[in-house]
Backbone as numpy.savetxt, mean C-alpha at the origin, in Angstrom:
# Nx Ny Nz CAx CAy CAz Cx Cy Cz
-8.25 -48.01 13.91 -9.09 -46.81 13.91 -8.21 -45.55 13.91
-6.97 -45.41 14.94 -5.99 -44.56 14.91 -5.53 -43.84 13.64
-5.24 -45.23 12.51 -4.63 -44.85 11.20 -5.63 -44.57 10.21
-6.74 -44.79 10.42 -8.17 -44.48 9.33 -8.39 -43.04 9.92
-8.10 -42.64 11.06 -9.03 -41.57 11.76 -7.74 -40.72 10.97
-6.90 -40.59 11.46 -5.55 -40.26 10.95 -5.79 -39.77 8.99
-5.59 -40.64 8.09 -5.60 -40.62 6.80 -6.99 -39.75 6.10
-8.28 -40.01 7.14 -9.40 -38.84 6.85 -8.51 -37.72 7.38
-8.38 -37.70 8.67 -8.18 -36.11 8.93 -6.88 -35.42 7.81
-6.11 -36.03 7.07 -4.78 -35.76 6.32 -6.12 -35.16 5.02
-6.50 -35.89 4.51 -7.28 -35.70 3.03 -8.41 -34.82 3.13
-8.50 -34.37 4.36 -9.68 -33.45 4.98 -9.29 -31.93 4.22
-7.92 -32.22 5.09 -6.63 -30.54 5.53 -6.39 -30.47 3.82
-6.08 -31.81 2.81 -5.64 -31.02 1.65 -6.74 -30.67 1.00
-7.91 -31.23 1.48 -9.32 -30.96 0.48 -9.54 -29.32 0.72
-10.00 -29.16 2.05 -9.63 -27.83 2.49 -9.10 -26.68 1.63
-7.84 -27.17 1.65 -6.62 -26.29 1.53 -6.91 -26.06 -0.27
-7.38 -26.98 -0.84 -7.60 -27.05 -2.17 -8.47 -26.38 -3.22
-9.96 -26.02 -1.80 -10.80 -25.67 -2.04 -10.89 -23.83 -2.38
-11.55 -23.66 -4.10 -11.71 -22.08 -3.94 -13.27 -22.20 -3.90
-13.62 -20.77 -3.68 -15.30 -20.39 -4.06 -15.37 -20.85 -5.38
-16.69 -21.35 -6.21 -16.90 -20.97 -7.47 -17.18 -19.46 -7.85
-17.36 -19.30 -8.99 -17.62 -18.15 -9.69 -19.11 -17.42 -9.05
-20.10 -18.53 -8.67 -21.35 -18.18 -8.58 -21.21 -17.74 -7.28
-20.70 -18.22 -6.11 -20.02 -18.19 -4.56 -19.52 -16.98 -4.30
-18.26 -16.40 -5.63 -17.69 -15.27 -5.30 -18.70 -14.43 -5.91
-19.44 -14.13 -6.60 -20.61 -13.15 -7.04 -21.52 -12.87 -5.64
-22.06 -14.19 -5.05 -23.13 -13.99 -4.03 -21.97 -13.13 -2.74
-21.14 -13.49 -2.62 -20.59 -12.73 -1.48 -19.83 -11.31 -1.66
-19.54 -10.91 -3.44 -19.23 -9.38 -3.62 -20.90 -8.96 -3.34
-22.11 -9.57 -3.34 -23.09 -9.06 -3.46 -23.61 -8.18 -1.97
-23.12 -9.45 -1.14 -23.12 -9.81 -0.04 -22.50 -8.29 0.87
-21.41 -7.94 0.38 -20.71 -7.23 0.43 -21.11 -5.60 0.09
-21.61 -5.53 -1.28 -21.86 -4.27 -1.05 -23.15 -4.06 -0.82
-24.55 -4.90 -0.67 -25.49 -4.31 0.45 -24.88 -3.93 1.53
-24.20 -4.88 2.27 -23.88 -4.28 3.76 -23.35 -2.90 3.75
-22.30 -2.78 2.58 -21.91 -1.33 2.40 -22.61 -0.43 2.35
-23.75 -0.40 1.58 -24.75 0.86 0.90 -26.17 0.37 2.70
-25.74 -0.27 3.16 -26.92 -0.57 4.42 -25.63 0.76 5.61
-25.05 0.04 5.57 -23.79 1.13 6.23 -23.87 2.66 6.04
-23.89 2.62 4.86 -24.29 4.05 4.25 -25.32 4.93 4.58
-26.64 4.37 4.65 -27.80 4.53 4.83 -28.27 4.63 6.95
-27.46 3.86 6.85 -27.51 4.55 8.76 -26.86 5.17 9.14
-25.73 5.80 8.56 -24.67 6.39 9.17 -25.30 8.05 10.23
-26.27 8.23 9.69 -27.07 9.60 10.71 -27.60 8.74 11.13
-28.61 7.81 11.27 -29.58 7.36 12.17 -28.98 6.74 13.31
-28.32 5.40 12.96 -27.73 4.69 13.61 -25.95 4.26 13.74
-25.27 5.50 14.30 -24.19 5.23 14.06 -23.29 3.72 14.01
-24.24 3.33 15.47 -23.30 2.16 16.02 -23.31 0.93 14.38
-24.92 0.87 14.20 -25.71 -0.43 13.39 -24.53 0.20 12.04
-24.60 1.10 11.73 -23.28 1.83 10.20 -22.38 1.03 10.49
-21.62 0.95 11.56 -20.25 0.54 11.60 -20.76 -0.90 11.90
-20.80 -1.71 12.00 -21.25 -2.97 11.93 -21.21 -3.40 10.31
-22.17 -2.58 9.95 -22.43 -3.12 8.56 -21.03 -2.48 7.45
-20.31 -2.07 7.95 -19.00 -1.19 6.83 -18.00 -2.28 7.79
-17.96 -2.98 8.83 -17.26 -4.28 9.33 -17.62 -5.62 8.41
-18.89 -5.53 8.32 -19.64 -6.89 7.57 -19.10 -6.57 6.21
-19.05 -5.45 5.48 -18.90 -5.23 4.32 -17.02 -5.74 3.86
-16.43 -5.43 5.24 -14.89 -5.45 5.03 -14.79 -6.88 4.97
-15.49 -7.56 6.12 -15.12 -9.18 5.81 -15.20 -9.60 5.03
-16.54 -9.62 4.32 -17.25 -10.09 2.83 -15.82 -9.88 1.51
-15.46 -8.32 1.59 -14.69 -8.12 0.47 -12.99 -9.02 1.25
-13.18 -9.06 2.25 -11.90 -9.94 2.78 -11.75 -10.94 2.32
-12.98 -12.29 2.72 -13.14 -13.30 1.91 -12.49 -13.19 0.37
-12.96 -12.34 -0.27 -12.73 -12.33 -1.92 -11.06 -12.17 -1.75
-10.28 -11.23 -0.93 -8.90 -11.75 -1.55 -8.25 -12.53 -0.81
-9.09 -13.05 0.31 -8.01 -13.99 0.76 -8.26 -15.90 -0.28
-9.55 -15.90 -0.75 -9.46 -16.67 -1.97 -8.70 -16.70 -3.37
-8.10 -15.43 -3.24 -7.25 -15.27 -4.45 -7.35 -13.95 -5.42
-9.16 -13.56 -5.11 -9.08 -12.64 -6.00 -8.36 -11.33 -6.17
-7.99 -10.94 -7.16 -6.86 -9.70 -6.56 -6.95 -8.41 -8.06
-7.67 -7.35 -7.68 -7.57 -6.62 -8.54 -7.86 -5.03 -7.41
-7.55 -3.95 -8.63 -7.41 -2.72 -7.59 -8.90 -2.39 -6.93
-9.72 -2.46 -8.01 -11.53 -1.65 -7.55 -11.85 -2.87 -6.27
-11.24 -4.17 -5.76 -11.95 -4.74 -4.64 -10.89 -4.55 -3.45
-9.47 -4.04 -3.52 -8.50 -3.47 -2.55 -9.36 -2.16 -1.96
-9.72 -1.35 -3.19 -10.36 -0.15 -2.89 -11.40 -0.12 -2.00
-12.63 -0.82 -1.81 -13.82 -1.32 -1.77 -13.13 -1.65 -0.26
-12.40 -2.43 -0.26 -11.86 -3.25 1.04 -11.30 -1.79 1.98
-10.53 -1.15 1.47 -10.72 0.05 1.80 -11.31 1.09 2.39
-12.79 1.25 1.68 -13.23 2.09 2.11 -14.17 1.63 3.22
-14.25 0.18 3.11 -14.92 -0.49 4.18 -14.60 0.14 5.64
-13.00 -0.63 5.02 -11.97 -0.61 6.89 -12.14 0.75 7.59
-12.25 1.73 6.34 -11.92 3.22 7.46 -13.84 3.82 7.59
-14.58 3.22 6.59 -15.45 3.66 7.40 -15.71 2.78 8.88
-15.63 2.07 8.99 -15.63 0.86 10.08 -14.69 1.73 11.22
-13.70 2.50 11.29 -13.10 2.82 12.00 -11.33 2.37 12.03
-11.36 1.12 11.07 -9.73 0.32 11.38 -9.22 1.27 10.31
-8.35 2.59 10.80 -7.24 3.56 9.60 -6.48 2.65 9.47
-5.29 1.35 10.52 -4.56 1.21 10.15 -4.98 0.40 8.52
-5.62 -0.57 8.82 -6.48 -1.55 7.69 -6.66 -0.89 6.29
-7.22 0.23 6.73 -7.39 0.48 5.22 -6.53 1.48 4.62
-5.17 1.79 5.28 -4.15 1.81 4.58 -3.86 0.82 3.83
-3.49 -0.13 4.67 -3.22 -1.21 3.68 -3.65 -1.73 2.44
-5.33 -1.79 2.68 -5.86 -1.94 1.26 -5.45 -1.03 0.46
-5.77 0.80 0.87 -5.50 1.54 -0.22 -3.97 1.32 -0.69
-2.93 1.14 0.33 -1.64 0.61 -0.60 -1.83 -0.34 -1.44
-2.26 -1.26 -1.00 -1.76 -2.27 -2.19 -2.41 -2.04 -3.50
-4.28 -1.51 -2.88 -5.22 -0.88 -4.07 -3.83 -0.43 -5.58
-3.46 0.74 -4.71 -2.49 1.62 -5.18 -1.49 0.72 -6.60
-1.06 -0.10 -6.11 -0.15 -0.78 -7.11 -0.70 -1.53 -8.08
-2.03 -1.90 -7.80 -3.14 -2.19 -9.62 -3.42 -0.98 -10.10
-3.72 0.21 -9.72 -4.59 1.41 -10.46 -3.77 2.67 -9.32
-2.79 2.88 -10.20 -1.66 3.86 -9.38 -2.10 4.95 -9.80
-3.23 5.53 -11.14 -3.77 6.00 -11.44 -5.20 6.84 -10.95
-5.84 6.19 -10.00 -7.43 6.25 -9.53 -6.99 7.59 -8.21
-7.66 8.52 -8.95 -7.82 9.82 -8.09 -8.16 9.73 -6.71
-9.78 8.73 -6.65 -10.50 8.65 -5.36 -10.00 7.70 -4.68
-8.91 6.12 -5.15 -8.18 5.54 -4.25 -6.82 6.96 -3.66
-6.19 7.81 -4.13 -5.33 8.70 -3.92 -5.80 9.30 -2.48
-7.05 10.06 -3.38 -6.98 10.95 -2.07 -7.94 10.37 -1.08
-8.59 8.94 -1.02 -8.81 8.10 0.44 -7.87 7.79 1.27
-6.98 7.24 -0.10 -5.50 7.20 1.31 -4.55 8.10 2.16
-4.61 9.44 1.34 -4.11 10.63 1.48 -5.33 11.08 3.06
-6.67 11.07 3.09 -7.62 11.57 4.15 -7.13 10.14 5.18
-7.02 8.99 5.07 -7.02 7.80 5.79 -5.63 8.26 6.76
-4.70 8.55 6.24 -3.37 9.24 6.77 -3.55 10.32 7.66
-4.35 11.13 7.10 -4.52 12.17 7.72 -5.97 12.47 9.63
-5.84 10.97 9.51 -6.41 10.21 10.50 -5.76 10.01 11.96
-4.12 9.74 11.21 -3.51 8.83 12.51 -3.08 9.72 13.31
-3.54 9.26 14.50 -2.93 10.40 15.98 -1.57 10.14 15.89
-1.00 11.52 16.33 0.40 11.62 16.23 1.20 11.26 15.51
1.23 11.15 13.83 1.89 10.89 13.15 3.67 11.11 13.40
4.55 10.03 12.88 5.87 10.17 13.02 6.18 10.88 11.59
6.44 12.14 12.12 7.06 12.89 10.81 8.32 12.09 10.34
8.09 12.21 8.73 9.33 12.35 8.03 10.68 12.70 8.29
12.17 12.27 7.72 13.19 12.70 8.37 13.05 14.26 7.53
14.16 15.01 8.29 14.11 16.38 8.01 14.68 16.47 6.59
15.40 15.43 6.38 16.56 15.80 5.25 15.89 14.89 4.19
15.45 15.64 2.81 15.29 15.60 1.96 15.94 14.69 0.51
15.62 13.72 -0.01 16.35 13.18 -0.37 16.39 14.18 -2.25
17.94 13.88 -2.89 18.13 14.44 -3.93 16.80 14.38 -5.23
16.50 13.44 -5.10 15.26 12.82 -5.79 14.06 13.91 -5.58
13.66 14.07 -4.38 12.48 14.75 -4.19 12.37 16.51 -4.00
14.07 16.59 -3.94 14.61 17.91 -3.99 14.35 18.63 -5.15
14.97 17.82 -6.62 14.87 17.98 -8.03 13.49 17.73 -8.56
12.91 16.96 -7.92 11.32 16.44 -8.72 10.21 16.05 -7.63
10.18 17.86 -7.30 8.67 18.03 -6.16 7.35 17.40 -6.69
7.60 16.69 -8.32 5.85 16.18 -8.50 6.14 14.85 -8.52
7.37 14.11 -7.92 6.98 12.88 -7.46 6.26 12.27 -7.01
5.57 12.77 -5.99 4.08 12.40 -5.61 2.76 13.12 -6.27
3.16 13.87 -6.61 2.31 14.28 -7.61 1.45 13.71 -8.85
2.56 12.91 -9.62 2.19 12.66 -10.92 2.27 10.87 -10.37
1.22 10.07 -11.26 1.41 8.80 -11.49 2.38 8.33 -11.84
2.74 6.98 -11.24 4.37 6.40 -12.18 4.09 6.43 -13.32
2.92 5.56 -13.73 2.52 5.47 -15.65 2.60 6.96 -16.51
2.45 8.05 -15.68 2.60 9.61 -16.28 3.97 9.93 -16.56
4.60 9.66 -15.36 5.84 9.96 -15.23 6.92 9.62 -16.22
6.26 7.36 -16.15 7.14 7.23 -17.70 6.48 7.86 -19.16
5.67 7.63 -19.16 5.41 8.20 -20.59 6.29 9.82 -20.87
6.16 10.57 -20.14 6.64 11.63 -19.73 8.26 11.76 -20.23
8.94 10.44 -19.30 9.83 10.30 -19.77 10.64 10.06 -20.60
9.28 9.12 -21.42 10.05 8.12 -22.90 9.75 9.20 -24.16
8.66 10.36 -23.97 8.56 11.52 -24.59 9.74 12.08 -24.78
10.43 12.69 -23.81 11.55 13.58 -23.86 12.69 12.91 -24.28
12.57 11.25 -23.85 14.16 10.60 -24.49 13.77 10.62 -26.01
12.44 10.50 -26.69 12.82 10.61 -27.72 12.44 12.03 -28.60
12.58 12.85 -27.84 12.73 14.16 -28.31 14.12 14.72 -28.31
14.88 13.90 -27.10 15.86 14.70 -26.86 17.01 14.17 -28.07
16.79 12.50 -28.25 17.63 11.99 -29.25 17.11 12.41 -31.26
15.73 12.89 -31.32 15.54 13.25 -32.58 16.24 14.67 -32.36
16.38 15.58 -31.61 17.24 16.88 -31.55 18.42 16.80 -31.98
19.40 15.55 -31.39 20.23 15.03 -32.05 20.91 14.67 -33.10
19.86 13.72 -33.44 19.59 13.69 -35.08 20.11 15.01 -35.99
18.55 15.69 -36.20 18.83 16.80 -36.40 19.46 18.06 -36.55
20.27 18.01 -35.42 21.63 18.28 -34.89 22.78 18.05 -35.94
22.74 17.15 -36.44 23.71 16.47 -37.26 23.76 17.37 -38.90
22.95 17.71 -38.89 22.38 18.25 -40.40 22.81 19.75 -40.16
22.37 19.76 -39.67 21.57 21.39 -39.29 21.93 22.06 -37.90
22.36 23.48 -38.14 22.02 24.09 -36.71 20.84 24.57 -36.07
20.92 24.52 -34.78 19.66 24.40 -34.34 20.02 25.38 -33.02
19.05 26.88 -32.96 19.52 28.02 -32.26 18.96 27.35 -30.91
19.77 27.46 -30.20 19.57 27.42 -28.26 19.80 25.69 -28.11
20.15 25.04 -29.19 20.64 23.69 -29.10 20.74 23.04 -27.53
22.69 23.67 -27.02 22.79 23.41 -26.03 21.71 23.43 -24.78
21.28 24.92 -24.49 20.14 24.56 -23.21 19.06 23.74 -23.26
18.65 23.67 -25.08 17.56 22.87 -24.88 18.09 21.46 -24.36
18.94 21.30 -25.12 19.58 19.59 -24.82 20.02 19.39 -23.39
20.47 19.98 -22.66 20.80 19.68 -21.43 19.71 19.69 -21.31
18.40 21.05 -20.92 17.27 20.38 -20.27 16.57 18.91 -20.33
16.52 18.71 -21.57 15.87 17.23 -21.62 16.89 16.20 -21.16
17.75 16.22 -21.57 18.68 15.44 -21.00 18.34 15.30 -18.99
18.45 16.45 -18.46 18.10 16.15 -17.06 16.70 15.42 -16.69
16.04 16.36 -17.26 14.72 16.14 -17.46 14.38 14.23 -17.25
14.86 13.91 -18.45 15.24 12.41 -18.54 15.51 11.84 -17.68
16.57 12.38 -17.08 17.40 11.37 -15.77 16.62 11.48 -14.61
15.94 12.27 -14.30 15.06 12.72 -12.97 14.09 11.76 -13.42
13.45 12.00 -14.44 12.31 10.99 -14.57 12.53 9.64 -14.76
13.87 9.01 -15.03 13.86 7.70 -14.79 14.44 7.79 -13.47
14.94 8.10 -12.80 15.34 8.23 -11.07 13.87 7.81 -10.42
13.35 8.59 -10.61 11.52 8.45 -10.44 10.87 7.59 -10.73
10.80 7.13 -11.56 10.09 5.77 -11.96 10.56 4.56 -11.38
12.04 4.69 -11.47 13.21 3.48 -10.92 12.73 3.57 -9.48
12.66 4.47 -8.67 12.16 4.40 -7.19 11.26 4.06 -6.70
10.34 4.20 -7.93 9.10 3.50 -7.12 9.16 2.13 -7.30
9.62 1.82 -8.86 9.35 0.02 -8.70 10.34 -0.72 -7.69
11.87 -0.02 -7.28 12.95 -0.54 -6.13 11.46 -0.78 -4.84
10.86 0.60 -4.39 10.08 0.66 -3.46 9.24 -0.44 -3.17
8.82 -1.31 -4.45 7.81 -1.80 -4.06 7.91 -3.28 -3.87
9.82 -3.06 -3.84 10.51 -4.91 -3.50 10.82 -4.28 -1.85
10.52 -3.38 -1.29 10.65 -3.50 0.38 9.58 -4.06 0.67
9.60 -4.56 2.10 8.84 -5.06 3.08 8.40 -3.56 3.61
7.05 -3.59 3.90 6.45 -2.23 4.36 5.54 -2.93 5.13
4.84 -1.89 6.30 4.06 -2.39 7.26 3.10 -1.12 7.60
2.03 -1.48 8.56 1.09 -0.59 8.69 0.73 -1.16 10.34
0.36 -0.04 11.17 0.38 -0.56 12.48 -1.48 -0.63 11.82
-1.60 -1.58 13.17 -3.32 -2.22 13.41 -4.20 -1.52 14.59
-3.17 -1.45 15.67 -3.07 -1.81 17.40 -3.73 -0.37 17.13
-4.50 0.47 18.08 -4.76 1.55 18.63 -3.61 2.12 19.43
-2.62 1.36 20.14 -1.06 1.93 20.60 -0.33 1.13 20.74
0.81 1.36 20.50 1.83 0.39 20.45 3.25 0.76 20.86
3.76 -0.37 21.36 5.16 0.18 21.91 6.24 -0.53 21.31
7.06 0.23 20.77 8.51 0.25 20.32 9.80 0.05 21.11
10.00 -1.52 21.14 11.13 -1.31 22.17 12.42 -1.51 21.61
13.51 -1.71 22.21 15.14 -1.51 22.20 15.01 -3.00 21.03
14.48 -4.10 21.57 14.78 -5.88 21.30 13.78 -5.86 20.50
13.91 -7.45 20.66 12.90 -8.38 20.54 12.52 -9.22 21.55
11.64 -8.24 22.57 11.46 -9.24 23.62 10.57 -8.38 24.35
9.89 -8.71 25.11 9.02 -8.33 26.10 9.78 -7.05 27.18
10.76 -7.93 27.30 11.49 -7.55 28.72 12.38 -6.08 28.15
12.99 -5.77 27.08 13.63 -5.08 26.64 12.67 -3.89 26.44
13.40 -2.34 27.02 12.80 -1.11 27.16 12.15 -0.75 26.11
11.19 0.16 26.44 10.41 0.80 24.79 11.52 1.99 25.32
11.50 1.62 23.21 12.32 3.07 22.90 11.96 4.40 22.91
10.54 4.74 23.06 9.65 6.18 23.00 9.22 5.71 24.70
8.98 7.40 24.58 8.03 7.21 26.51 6.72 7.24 25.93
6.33 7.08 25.04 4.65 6.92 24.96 4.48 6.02 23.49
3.30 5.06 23.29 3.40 4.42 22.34 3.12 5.06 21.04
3.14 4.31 19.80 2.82 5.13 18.38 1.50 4.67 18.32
0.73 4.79 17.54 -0.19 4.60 16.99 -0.69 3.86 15.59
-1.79 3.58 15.41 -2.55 3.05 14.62 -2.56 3.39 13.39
-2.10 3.18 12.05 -2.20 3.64 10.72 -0.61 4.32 10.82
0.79 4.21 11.76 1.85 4.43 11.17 2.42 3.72 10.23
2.77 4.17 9.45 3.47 3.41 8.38 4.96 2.67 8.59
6.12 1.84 8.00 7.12 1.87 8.54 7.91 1.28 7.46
8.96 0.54 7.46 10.01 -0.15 6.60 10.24 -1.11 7.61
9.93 -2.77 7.17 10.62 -3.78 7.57 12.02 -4.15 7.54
13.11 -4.09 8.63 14.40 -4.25 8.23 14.72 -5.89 8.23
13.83 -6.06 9.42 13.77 -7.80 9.90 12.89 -8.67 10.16
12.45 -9.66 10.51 11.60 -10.32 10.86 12.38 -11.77 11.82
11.54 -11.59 13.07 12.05 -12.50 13.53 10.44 -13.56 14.10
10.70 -14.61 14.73 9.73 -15.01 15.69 8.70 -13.92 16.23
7.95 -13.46 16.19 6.80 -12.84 16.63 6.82 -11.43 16.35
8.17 -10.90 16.41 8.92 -9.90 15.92 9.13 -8.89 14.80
8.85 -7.64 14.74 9.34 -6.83 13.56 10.51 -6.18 13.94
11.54 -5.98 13.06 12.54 -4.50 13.15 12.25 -3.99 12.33
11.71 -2.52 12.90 11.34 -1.84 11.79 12.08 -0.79 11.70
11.73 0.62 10.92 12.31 1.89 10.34 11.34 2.81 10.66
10.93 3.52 11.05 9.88 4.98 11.44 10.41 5.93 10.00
9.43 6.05 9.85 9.36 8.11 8.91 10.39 8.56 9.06
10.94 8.88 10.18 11.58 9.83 10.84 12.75 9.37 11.29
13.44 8.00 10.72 14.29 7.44 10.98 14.56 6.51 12.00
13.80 6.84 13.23 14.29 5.49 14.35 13.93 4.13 14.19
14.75 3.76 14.53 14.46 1.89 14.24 14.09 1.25 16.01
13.60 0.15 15.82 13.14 -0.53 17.23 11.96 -1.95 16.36
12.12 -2.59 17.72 11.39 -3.91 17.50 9.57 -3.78 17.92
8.99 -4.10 17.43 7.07 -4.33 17.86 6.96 -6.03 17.19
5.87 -6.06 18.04 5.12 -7.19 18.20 4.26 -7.25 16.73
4.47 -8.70 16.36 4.47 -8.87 14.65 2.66 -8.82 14.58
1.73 -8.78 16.24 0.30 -9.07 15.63 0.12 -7.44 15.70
0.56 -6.57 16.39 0.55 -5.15 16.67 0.10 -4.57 14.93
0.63 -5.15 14.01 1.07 -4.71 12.60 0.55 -5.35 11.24
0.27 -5.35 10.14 -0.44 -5.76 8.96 1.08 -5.56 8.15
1.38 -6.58 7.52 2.51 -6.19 6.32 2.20 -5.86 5.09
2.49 -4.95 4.25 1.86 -4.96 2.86 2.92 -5.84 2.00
2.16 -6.67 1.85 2.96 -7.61 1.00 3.38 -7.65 -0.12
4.65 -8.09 -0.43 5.66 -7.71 -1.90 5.15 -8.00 -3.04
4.10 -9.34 -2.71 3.77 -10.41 -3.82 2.69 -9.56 -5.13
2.39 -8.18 -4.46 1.79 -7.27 -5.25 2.48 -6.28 -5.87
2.71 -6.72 -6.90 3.78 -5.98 -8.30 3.04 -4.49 -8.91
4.46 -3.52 -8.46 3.41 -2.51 -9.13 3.13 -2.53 -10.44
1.81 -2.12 -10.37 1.77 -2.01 -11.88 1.38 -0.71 -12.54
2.32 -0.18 -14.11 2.39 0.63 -14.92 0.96 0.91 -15.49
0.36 0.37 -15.72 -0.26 0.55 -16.61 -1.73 0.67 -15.73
């Protein structure tokens, strides 16, 4: 009985593990999903508490869908706008990040995540010092990566038909024009190159309502701040250990938190250009 009870429970775990929704399954539960949303919607003056319930119900529902696999930007988004109406900022950073890397493009994923940020108590400012990149090209955040290259592959081949041309013919203000594009060029692939490097880090998003930053990895080891951070900070993974993050702050300090404290945005989501 030991080894029968045994060999079901084995073929159980891979059946399980094997199993997706069908097509008809994942329809009834995006459905599922945005009643609760637009029910959320619809109480938000009457019934605050019953709103947030149903923008919770709405987040699970669209949860289900990617933790089965599905993965595109409009249900990151959706997942999104769930979490922060629901109240979880850190959460729906996350969605809107990753949102971000299918449709790097979408105005209203932009500026949800941009208001979702503008949420978190006590944000850890930025370091003071400016990097060369953002010194030379203040519309880095500004402009889409997909803008940026096109932008860029414009001017390389403007700057090399000038060239051309060049060859034949004089061409009045030659030099300044050509250096400009020429820089022009290099800033904008600096720019583009940074974001796709960016999006092979490990990045994280706190969960916790407060959290403490200590020296280790350990319980016993001091927090590094006299008061904890908060919910929806962002950070840079340096390490990962047993239960453990080492992370990077905005603002440069590094220290260890507790790995459930935190949501990772995961690498396995490739930005995408287009």
């Amino acid at each position: 009985m030991t080894l029968l009870t045994t060999l079901a429970y084995l073929l159980l775990t891979v059946s399980t593990a094997q199993m997706h929704l069908s097509d008809d399954q994942k329809l009834a539960v995006l459905h599922e999903a945005q009643v609760a949303y637009e029910n959320g919607i619809e109480l938000q003056t009457a019934d605050p508490v019953a709103s947030k319930d149903s923008f919770r119900r709405a987040a699970n529902r669209y949860q289900v869908l990617v933790d089965d696999g599905v993965e595109n930007g409009m249900l990151w988004y959706n997942l999104g706008n769930s979490q922060l109406l629901s109240g979880n900022i850190g959460e729906a950073i996350v969605a809107y990040r990753i949102g971000q890397r299918y449709i790097p493009s979408d105005g209203r994923l932009t500026a949800n995540l941009q208001f979702a940020r503008s949420l978190v108590a006590n944000p850890v400012k930025k370091e003071n010092t400016i990097s060369i990149l953002r010194r030379l090209a203040f519309w880095h955040d500004a402009l889409p990566t997909k803008v940026r290259l096109t932008i860029g592959l414009l001017l390389w081949f403007s700057c090399w038909t000038l060239l051309s041309v060049r060859l034949f013919r004089t061409i009045a203000g030659f030099k300044t024009t050509s250096i400009f594009l020429g820089i022009a060029v290099v800033a904008l692939s600096f720019s583009v190159v940074h974001d796709i490097l960016d999006q092979h880090r490990s990045n994280g998003v706190l969960i916790e309502s407060e959290v403490t930053v200590r020296k280790g990895n350990g319980e016993h080891f001091a927090p590094l701040f006299t008061e904890p951070i908060h919910e929806g900070i962002e950070f840079e993974i340096l390490e990962q250990r047993p239960d453990w993050l080492h992370i990077k702050l905005p603002n440069g300090s590094t220290g260890w938190i507790q790995e459930k404290d935190a949501t990772i945005v995961s690498r396995k989501n490739k930005l995408t250009l287009g």
